[in-house]
C-alpha positions in Angstrom: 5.8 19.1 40.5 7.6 19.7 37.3 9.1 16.3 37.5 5.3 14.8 37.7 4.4 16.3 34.8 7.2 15.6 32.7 6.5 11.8 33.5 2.7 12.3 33.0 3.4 13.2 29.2 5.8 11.2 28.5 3.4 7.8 29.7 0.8 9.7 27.5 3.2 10.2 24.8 3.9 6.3 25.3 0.2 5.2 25.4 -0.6 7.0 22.4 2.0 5.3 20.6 1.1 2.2 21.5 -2.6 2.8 20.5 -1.2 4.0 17.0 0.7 0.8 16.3 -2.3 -1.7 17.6 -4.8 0.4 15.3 -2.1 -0.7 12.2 -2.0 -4.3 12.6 -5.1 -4.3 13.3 -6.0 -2.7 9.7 -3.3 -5.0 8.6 -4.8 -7.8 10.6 -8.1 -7.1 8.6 -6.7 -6.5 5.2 -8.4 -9.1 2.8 -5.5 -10.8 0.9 -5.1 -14.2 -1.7 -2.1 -16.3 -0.7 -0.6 -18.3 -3.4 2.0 -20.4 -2.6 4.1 -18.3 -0.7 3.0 -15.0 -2.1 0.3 -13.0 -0.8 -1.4 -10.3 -2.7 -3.6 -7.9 -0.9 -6.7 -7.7 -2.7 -10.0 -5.4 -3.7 -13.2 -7.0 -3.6 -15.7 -7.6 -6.2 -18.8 -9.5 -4.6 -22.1 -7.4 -5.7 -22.9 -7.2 -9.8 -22.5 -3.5 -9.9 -18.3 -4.3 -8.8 -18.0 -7.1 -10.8 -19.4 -5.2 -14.4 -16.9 -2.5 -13.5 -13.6 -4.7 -12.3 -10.8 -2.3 -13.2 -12.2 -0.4 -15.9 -11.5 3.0 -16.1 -8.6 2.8 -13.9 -4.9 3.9 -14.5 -3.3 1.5 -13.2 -3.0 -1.2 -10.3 -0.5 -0.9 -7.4 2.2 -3.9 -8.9 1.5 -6.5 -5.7 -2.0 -5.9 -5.4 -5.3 -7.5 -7.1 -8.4 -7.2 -7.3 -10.9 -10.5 -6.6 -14.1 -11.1 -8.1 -16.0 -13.7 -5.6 -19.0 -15.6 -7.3 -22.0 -17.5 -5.3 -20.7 -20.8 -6.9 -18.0 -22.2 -9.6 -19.0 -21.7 -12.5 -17.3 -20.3 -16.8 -17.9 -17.0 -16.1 -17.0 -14.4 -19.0 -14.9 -11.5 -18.9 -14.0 -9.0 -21.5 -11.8 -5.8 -21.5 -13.6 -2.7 -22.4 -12.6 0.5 -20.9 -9.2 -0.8 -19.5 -6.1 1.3 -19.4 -3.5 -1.5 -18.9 -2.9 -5.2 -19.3 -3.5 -7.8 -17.0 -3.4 -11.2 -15.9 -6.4 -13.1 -15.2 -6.1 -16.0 -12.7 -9.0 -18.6 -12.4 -9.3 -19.8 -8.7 -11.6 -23.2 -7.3 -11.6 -25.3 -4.4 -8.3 -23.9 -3.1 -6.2 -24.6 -6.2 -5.5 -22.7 -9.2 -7.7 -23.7 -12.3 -6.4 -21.4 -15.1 -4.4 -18.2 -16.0 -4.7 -16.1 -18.9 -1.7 -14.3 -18.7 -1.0 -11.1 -20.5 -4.7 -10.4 -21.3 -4.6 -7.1 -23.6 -6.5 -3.7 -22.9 -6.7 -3.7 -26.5 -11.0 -3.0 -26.7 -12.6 -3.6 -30.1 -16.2 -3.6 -29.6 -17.3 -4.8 -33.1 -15.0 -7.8 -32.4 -14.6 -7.7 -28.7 -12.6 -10.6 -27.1 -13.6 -13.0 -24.1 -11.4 -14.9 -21.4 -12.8 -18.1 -19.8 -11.4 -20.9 -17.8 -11.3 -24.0 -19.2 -13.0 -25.6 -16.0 -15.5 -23.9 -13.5 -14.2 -21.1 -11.3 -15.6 -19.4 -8.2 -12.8 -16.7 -7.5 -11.1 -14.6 -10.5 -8.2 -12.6 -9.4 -7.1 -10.0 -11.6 -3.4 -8.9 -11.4 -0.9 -6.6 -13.9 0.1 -8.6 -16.8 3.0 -10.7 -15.9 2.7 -11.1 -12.5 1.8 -14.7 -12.4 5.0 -15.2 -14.8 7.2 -13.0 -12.4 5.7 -15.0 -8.9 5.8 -18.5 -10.6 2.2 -18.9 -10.2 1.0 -22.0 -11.9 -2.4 -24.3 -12.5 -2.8 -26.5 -9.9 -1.2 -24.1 -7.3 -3.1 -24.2 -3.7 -4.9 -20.6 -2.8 -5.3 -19.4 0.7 -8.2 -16.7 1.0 -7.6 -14.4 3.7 -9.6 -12.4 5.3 -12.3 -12.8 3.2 -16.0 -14.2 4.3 
C-alpha cells in the first residue's frame, strides 16, 4: 500500500509540474512583443487616450529590452513631448511593417515655457518607445521591417 502511494504523489507531483510549465508558455505565448529584424522587444500597450497622454511619465525607469507601444486608429504625425519623464528614451516611428523614423536619445530634459516636440517626418501608426540608445545598440534602422506580435 505504501508503495501505491508513493507512486500516486509522485504522478501528482509530475502533473503539477507539467501544468506549471504549460501555464508559462502559455503567458509567454500571449506576451505582446515588436520584432525588428531579429530582435524582439516585449512591449506595454498604449491603445486608449488616457495610456497614450501618460506613456512613461512618471516612471523610474524601463526594464533595458522592453518598450512600450503606442497603437493609433490610423498613420498619421502624431506629437509627443516629454513632460514628467525620469529618463531618456528613444522614440521609434513604426508604418506598414517598416520602420519610418527614430529619434534617438530623446531628452527628459522638460521645460514647459519652451517645451520640445518629436515627430516623424512621414505618417506613423505605431510609436515604440525604448531607453535611449537602444536602437543604436540593436542596429535598428529606417526602413527596417517590424513584426507585431501578439497584438490585435
Amino acid at each position: 500500500m505504501w508503495g501505491k502511494l508513493k507512486y500516486f504523489i509522485a504522478i501528482g507531483f509530475i502533473l503539477i509540474i507539467g501544468i506549471l510549465m504549460m501555464n508559462r508558455v502559455s503567458n509567454k505565448n500571449s506576451q505582446p512583443y515588436v520584432r525588428i529584424g531579429s530582435v524582439e522587444i516585449p512591449v506595454e500597450l498604449a491603445i486608449d487616450s488616457a495610456s497614450q497622454q501618460k506613456g512613461l511619465s512618471g516612471r523610474p525607469s524601463l526594464d533595458s529590452q522592453s518598450g512600450m507601444l503606442f497603437i493609433f486608429n490610423k498613420p498619421g504625425i502624431y506629437t509627443f513631448w516629454m513632460p514628467d519623464m525620469n529618463f531618456t528614451i528613444d522614440i521609434i516611428w513604426i508604418n506598414d511593417n517598416k520602420v519610418v523614423d527614430i529619434n534617438a536619445n530623446v531628452s527628459n530634459n522638460f521645460d514647459p515655457e519652451n517645451p520640445s516636440f518629436y515627430e516623424p517626418v512621414a505618417p506613423a501608426q505605431y510609436v515604440l518607445e525604448v531607453n535611449a540608445g537602444f536602437a543604436k545598440t540593436e542596429n535598428i534602422k529606417i526602413g527596417d521591417t517590424v513584426s507585431l506580435i501578439n497584438i490585435k
